[in-house]
C-alpha positions as CSV (number, residue, x, y, z in Angstrom):
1,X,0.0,0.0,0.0
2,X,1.3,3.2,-0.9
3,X,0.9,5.3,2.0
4,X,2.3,8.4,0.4
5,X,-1.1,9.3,-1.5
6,X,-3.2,8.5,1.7
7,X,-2.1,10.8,4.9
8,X,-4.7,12.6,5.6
9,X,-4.3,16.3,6.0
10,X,-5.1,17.9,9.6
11,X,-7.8,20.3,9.6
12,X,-6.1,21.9,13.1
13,X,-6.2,25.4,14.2
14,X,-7.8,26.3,10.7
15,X,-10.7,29.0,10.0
16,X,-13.8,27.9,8.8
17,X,-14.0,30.2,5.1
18,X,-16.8,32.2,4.2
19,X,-18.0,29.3,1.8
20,X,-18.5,26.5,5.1
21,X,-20.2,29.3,6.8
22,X,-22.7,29.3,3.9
23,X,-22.7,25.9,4.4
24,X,-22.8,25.7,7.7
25,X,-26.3,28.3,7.7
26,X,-28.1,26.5,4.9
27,X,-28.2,23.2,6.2
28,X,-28.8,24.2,9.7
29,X,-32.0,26.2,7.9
30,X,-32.9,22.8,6.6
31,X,-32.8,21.3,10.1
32,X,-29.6,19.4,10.4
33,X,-28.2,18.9,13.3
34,X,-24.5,20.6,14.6
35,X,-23.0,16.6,14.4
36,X,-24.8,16.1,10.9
37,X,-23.3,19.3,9.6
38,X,-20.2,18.6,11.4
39,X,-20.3,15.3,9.2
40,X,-20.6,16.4,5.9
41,X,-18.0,19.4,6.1
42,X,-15.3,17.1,7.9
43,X,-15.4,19.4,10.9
44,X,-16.3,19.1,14.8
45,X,-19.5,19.1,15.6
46,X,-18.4,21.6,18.6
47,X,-16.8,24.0,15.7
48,X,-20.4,24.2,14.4
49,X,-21.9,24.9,17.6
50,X,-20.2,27.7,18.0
51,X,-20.3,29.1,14.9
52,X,-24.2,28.8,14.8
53,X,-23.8,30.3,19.1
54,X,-21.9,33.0,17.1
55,X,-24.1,34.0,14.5
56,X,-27.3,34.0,16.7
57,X,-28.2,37.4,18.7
58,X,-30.3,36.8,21.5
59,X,-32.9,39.5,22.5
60,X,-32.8,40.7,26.4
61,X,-35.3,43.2,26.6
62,X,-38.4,44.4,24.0
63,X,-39.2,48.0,24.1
């Protein structure tokens, strides 16, 4: 086996681009789950947590 064509390449300490966050908001629109997401783009399912925490304001107080 020729291992030189088969190490996989380590996603570590690398930004999601603005193309996964597209991603990332469509599917969770169509109701995937973080781990689903997480899944399909090769990425924790913690990373997508956060980014979905991140995009999401949260409304203290109506006027």
């Amino acid at each position: 086996m020729d291992y030189l064509n088969n190490i996989p390449t380590s996603r570590k300490n690398k930004h999601l681009n603005d193309f996964e966050r597209g991603q990332i908001e469509l599917l969770h629109k169509q109701g995937y789950s973080p781990y689903a997401i997480g899944k399909i783009l090769n990425r924790a399912p913690n990373t997508i947590r956060n980014e979905l925490k991140r995009g999401t304001v949260t409304q203290i107080k109506a006027l």
